[in-house]
C-alpha positions as MATLAB code, in Angstrom:
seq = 'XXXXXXXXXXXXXXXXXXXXXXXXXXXXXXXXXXXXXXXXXXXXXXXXXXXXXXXXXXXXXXXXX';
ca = [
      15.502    0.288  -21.644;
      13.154   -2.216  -19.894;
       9.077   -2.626  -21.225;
       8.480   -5.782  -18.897;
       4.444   -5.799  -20.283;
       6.439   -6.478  -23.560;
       9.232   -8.889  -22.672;
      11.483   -5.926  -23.845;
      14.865   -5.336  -22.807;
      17.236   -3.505  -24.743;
      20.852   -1.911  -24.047;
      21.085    2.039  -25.599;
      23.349    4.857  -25.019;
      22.099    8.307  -24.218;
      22.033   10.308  -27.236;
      22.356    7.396  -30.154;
      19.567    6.090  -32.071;
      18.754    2.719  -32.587;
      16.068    0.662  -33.995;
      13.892   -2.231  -32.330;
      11.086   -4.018  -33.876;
       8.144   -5.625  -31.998;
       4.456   -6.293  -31.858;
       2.733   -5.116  -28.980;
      -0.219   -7.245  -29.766;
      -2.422   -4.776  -28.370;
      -3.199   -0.549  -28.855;
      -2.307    1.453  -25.526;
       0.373    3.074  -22.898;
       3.303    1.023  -21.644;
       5.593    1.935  -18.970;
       9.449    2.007  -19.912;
      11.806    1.897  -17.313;
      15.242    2.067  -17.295;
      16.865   -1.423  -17.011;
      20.051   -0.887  -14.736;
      21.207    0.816  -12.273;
      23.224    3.765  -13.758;
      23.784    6.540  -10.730;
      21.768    8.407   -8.155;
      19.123    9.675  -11.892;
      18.470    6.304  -12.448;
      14.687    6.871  -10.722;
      13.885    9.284  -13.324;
      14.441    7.011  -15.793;
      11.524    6.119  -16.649;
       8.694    6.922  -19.134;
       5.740    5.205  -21.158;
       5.710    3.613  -25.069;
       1.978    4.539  -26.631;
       1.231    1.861  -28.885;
      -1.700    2.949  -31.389;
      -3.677    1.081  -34.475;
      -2.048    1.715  -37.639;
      -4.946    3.958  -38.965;
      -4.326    5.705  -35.736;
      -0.384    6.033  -36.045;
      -0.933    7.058  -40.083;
      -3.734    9.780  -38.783;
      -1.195   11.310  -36.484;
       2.209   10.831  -38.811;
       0.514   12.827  -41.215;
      -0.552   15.560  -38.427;
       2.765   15.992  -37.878;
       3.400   17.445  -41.366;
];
């Protein structure tokens, strides 16, 4: 997983959870990309991180529920 806005690179395996901490610095939409070559899907790899304020993020965790 590759978020070059962020200086973000990080290995992961389809289907396992991990955990990364960061500060974006600034609210809005990143693109992720995949970071490696990985077979004739690797263009679809790709995909954006949505960065909100924390009032924001709160607002729509508790939307969820």
């Amino acid at each position: 997983m590759y978020l070059p806005h962020l200086n973000l690179l990080e290995a992961t395996i389809p289907g396992r959870k991990f955990t990364m901490e960061f500060d974006a610095g600034t609210p809005g939409t990143y693109e992720l990309y995949g970071s490696q070559m990985c077979g004739y899907t690797h263009p679809n790899l790709i995909g954006n991180l949505v960065v909100h304020t924390r009032s924001d993020f709160e607002r729509w965790l508790e939307s969820l529920k």
